[in-house]
C-alpha positions in Angstrom: 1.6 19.6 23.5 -0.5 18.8 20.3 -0.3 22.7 18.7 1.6 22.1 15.2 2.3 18.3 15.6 0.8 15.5 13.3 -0.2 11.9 14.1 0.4 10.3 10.4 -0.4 6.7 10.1 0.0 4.2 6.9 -1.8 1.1 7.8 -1.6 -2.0 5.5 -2.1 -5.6 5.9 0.9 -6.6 6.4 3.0 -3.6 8.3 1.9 -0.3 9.8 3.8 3.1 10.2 3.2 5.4 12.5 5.1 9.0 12.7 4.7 12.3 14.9 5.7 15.1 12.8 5.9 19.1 13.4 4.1 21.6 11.2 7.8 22.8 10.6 8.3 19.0 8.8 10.6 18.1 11.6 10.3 13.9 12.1 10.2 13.6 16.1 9.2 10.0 15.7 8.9 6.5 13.6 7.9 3.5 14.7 6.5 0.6 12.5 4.7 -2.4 13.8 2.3 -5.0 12.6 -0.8 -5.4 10.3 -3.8 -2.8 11.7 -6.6 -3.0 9.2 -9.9 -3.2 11.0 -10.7 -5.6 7.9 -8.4 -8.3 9.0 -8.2 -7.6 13.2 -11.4 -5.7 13.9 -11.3 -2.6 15.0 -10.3 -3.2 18.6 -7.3 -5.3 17.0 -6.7 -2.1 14.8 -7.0 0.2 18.2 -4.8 -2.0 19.8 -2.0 -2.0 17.5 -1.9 2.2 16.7 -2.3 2.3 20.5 0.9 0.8 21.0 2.7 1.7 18.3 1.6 5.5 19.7 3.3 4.5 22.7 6.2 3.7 21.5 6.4 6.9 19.1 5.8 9.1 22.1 8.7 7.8 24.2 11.1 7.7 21.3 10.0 11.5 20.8 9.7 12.2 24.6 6.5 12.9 24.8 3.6 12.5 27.7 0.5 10.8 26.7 -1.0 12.4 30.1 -0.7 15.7 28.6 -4.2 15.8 26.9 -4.3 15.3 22.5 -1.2 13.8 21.6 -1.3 16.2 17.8 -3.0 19.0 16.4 -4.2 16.5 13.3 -4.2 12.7 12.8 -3.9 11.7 9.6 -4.8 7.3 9.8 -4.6 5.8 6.1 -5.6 2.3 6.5 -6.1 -0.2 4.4 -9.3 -2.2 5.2 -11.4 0.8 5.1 -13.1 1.0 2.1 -16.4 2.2 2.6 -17.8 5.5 4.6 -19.3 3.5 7.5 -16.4 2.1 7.9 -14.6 5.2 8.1 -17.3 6.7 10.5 -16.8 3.5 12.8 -13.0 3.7 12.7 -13.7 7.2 13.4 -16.0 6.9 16.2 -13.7 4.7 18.0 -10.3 6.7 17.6 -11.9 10.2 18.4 -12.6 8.4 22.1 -8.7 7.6 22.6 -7.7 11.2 22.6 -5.1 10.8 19.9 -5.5 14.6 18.0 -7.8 17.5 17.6 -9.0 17.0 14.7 -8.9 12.9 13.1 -9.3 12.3 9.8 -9.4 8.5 8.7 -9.6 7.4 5.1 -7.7 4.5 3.0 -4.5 3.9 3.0 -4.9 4.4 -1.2 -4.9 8.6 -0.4 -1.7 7.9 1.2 0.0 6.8 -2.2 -1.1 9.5 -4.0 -0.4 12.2 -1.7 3.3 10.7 -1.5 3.6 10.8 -5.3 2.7 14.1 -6.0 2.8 17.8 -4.9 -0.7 18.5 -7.1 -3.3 17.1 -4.7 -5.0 15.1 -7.2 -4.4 12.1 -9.9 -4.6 8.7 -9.6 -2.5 6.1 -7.1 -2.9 2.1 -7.8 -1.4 0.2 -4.6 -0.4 -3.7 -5.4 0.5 -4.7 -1.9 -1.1 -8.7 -0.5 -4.1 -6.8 -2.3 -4.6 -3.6 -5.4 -6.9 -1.2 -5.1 -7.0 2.5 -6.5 -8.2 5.8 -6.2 -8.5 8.8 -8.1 -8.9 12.2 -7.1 -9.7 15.2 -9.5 -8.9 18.8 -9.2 -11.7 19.6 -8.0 -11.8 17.4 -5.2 -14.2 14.1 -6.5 -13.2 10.9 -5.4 -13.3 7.5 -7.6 -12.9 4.5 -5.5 -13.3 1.0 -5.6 -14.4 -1.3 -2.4 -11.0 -3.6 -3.0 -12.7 -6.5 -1.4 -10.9 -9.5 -3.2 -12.5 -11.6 -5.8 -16.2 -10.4 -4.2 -15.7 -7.3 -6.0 -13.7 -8.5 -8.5 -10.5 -7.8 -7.9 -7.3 -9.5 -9.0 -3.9 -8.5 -9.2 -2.4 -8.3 -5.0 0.5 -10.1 -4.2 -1.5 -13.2 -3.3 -3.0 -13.7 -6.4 0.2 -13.4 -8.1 1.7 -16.3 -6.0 -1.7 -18.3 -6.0 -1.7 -18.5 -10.0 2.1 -18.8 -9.5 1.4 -21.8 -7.3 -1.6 -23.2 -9.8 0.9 -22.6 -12.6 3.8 -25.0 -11.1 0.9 -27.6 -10.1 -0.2 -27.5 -14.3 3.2 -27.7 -15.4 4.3 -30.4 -13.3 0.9 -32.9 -14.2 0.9 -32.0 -18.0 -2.4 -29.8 -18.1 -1.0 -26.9 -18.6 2.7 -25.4 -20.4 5.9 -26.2 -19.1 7.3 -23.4 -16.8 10.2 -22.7 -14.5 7.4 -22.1 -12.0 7.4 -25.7 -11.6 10.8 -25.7 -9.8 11.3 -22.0 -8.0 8.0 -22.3 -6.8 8.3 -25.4 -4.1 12.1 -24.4 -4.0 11.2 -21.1 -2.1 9.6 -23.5 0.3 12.6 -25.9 0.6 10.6 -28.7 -1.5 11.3 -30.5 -4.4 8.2 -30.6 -6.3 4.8 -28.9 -6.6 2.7 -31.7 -5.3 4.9 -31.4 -2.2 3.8 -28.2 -1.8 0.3 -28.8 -2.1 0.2 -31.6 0.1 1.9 -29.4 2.7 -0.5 -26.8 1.8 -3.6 -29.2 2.1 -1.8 -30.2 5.9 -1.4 -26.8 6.8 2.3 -27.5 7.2 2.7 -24.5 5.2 0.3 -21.5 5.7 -2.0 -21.0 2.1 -1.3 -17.0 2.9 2.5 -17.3 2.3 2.0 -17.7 -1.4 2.0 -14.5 -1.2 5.8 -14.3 -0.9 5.9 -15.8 -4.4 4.9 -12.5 -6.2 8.5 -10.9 -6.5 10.0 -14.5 -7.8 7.0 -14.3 -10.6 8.0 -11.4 -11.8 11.5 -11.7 -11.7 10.6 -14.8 -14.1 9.1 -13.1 -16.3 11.5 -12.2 -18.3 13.1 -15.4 -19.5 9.4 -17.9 -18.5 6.1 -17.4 -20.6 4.4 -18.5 -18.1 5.2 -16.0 -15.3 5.1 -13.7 -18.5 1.6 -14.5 -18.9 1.0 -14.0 -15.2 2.6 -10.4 -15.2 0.6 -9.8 -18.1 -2.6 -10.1 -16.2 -1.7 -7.8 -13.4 -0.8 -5.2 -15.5 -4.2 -5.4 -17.1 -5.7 -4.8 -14.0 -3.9 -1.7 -13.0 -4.7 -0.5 -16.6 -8.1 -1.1 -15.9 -8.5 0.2 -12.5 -6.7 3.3 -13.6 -9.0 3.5 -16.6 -11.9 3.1 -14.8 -10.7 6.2 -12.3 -9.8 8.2 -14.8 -13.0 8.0 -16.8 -15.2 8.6 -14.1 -13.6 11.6 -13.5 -13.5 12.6 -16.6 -9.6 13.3 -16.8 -8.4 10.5 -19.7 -7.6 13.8 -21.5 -6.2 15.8 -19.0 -2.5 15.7 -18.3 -2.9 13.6 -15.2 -0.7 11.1 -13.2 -0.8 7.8 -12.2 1.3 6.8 -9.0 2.3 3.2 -8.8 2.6 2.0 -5.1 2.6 -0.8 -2.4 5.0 -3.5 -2.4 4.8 -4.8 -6.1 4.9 -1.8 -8.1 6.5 1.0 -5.9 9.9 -1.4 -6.9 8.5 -2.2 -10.3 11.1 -2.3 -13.0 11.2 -0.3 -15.8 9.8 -2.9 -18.4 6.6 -3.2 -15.7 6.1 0.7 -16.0 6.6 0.9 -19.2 3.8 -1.8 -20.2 1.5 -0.1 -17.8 2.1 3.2 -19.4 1.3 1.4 -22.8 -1.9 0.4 -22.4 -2.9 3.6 -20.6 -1.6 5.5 -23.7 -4.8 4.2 -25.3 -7.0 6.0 -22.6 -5.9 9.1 -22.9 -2.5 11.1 -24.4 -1.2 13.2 -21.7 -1.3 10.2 -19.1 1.9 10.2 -16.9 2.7 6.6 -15.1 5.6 6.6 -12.9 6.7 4.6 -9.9 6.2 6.1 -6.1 9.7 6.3 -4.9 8.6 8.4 -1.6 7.2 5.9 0.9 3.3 5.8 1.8 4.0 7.2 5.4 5.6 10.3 3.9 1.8 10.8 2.2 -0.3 10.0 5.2 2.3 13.2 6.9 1.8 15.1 4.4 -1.6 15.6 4.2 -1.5 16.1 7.8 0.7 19.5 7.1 -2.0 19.9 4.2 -4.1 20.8 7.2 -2.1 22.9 8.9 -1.4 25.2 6.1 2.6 24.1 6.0 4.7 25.8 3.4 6.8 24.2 0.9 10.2 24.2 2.9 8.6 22.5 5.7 6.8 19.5 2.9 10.5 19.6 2.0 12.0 18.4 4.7 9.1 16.5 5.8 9.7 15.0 3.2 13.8 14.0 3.5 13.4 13.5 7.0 10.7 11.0 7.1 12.4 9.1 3.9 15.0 8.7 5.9 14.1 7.4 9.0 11.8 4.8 6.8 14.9 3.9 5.2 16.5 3.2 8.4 13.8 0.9 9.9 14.1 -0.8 7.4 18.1 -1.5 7.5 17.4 -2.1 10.6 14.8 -5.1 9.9 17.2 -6.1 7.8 20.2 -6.6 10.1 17.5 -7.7 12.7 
């Protein structure tokens, strides 16, 4: 049952997607389920969590497991794999479980750029709970970055937003630092009245430390009437300049007429005044630079690539590509409504 049929997965640290696609771009399947980076579970947590979220594509597609390699080509983009031996252990593992043919894993970066564009090569920056970036040239080099928080210097996810969101409301409220509408919204999304509530819940683990991360999208919908969260926005853009930068140097393409895809949960929504300030300061790298928001979801990359493999033809990308961006936009409805 695997001839012309693609495993695609998009694995982040906070959901994953898994689809079963046919070389012919026909969606059989979408299921999405929980984090699955081997960073965060293991990889016997990831294992676990693809192998049931197989299970449940298969029986929503009608599918036996029984019947020997589930697809032709599996296509799984995590995030949490950000260096080649961890790739090759990922991929030692998976190849056991009899999932495709042919297995390719890499980071769930590729996926975002693959989504965003029809050329094969460019550069994605995801802002998800972390950012990271990739760049890919024509010719097939790879620029990458480890993306292991603040070890290798990285700032800018969606918990660092809310952290220094959090820090922010803390300053404002003492007298160190400026006044800021921080100082309110931020315990208010919590139910509290005051920031010292909130750190004292914080310090009692009445609240988890991890949920500040759900503080990013009220920072930058501040930021257009606080200086504060202004300030805080600021920064983040400066760190997707400069990981783009960085990309785009290395491979020499600051003068090329390249693209950068904007992706994950902060900036595949970001506004136009966010794109535009990104675009800004990479106008100074280079002149033919291109910044523009993902609109197609990372799951719809991951897919693709997989027909990338099997030689698909544009109609089938096509509809690949309407298909799967549908049935994303349903699951997600239906989360919604519960």
């Amino acid at each position: 049952m695997s001839d012309g049929l693609v495993l695609a997965v998009d694995g982040g640290n906070s959901k994953t997607d898994l689809a079963l696609v046919r070389a012919d771009g026909e969606v059989l399947a979408l299921v999405r389920g929980p984090q699955s980076s081997p960073h965060h579970l293991g990889l016997d947590g990831c294992l676990a969590v693809l192998d049931g979220l197989l299970g449940d594509a298969a029986s929503e597609a009608k599918l036996d497991l029984r019947d020997g390699a589930v697809a032709q080509v599996g296509e799984l983009l995590l995030a949490g794999v950000d260096f080649p031996a961890e790739e090759q252990a990922l991929y030692d593992v998976a190849t056991g479980r009899g999932w495709a043919q042919r297995l390719t894993v890499r980071n769930d970066t590729f996926a975002i750029l693959r989504a965003g564009t029809e050329r094969g090569w460019g550069v994605a920056v995801v802002c998800g709970a972390g950012i990271n970036c990739v760049g890919v040239a024509p010719d097939g080099r790879h620029a990458r970055f480890p993306s292991l928080g603040a070890i290798t210097g990285d700032w800018g996810g969606g918990y660092d937003l809310g952290l220094a969101a959090v820090s922010a409301a803390a300053r404002s409220e003492d007298g160190r630092g400026p006044r800021t509408s921080l100082e309110r919204s931020v315990p208010g999304h919590f139910g509290l009245e005051t920031p010292v509530a909130l750190a004292e819940a914080i310090h009692r683990d009445e609240i988890p430390q991890r949920r500040v991360i759900e503080l990013a999208r009220l920072v930058l919908n501040e930021a257009g009437h606080d200086a504060v969260a202004a300030e805080i926005v600021g920064r983040l853009v400066e760190e997707v300049v400069a990981l783009a930068r960085v990309a785009l140097t290395r491979l020499g393409l600051q003068d090329e007429p390249v693209e950068v895809l904007l992706g994950g949960g902060l900036l595949q929504s970001a506004d136009a005044e966010l794109v535009a300030a990104i675009a800004a300061g990479l106008a100074e790298v280079g002149p033919s630079i291109a910044v523009r928001s993902n609109r197609s979801p990372a799951i719809v990359g991951a897919a693709l690539l997989g027909l990338d493999d099997l030689g698909a033809v544009a109609e089938a990308q096509a509809r690949l590509r309407e298909e799967l961006g549908a049935a994303v936009q349903r699951v997600e409805k239906e989360a919604i409504l519960g």
